[in-house]
N, C-alpha and C positions, 0 to 999 in steps of 0.2 A: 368351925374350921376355916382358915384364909385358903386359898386355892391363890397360885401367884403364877403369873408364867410373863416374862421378858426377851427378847431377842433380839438381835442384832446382825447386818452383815458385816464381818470382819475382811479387810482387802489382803487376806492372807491365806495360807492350805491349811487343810485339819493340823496337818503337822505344826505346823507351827504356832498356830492359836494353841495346840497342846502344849506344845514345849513353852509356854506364859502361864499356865495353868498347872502343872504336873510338878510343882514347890508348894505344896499346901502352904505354905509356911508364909511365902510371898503373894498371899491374897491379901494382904491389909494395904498393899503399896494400892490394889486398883481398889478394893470394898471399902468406901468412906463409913459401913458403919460396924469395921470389924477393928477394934484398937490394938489386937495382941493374940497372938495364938501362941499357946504353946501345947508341945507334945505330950501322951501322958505317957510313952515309952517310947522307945528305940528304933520303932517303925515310922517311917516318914512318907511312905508311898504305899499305894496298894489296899486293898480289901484288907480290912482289918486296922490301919489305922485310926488311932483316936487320938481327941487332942480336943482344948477345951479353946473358945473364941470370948473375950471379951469384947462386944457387942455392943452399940450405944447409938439408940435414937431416940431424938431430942433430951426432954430429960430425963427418959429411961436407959438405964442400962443394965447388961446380966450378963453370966457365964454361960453361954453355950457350947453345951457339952456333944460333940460329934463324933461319928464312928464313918471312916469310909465305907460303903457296901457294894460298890461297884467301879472298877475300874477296866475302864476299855479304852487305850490310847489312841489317841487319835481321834476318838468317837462320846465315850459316855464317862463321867465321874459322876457317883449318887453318893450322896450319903443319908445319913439318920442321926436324928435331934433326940438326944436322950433327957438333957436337962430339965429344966422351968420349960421350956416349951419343948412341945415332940412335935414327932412328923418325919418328914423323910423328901428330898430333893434330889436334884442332879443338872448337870449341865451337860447337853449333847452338841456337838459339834457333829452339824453336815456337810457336804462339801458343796459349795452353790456356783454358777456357774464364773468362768473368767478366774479360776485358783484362785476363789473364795469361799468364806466358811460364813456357815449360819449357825449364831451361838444360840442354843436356849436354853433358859433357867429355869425350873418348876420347881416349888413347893406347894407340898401340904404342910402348913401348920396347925397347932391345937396350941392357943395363949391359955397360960394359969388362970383363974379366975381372978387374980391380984391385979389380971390386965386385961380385962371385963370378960374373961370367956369369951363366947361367941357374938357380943358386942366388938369386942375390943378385936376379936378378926376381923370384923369386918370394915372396921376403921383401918387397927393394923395393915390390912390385907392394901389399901392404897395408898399408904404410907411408905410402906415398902415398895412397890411398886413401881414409883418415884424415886427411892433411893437405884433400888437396883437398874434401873434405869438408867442412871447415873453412873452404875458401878460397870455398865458394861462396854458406856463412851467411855469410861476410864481405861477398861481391857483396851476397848479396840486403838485408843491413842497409842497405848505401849504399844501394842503388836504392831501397829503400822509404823511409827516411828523409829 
């Protein structure tokens, strides 16, 4: 299983870090390793959306398949990885001091075995790492900009 957690301070309020976050849809503008979401119904916000992520690092790529399971505005988005890989995530917005916010990102994954099992998380696990890393200078550039 990878264990992942990344964070960031954003020079912005919870609110508004949410309000760049709360378009599921427009996570691929800051996530460099998310190529395409789409929806798998009508629901676009909230506990209960799902909607599958074409995904792609280095020369892997896959559909992940996600379900939101927690939405707390201003505060928590979790979800849960049904597809080729499971596990379950979320990103929490704190509120830090000076109307800033502290992003943090956690997953648990579990990779197929086609992506060495518990080898390949533990490679996975700082591979990602590094991406999301990146994904969250990407957040914080939009929201300060």
């Amino acid at each position: 299983m990878a264990r992942i957690r990344v964070s960031t301070i954003i020079d912005a309020t919870p609110s508004r870090v949410w309000s760049s976050i709360d378009d599921v849809g427009s996570h691929v503008r800051w996530m460099e390793d998310a190529r395409a979401i789409r929806f798998r119904g009508t629901k676009r916000q909230g506990v209960g959306t799902t909607f599958e992520c074409d995904t792609k690092v280095g020369p892997f790529g896959l559909t992940d398949i996600m379900e939101i399971t927690a939405w707390e505005p201003r505060q928590k988005m979790g979800v849960r990885h049904v597809g080729l890989v499971t596990g379950e995530g979320a990103f929490t917005l704190r509120p830090a001091k000076g109307n800033r916010t502290k992003f943090t990102w956690r997953e648990r994954l579990i990779f197929p075995w086609w992506l060495g099992g518990p080898i390949g998380a533990a490679v996975g696990s700082e591979v990602l790492r590094l991406i999301w890393r990146r994904n969250l200078r990407n957040l914080k550039g939009i929201v300060e900009s």
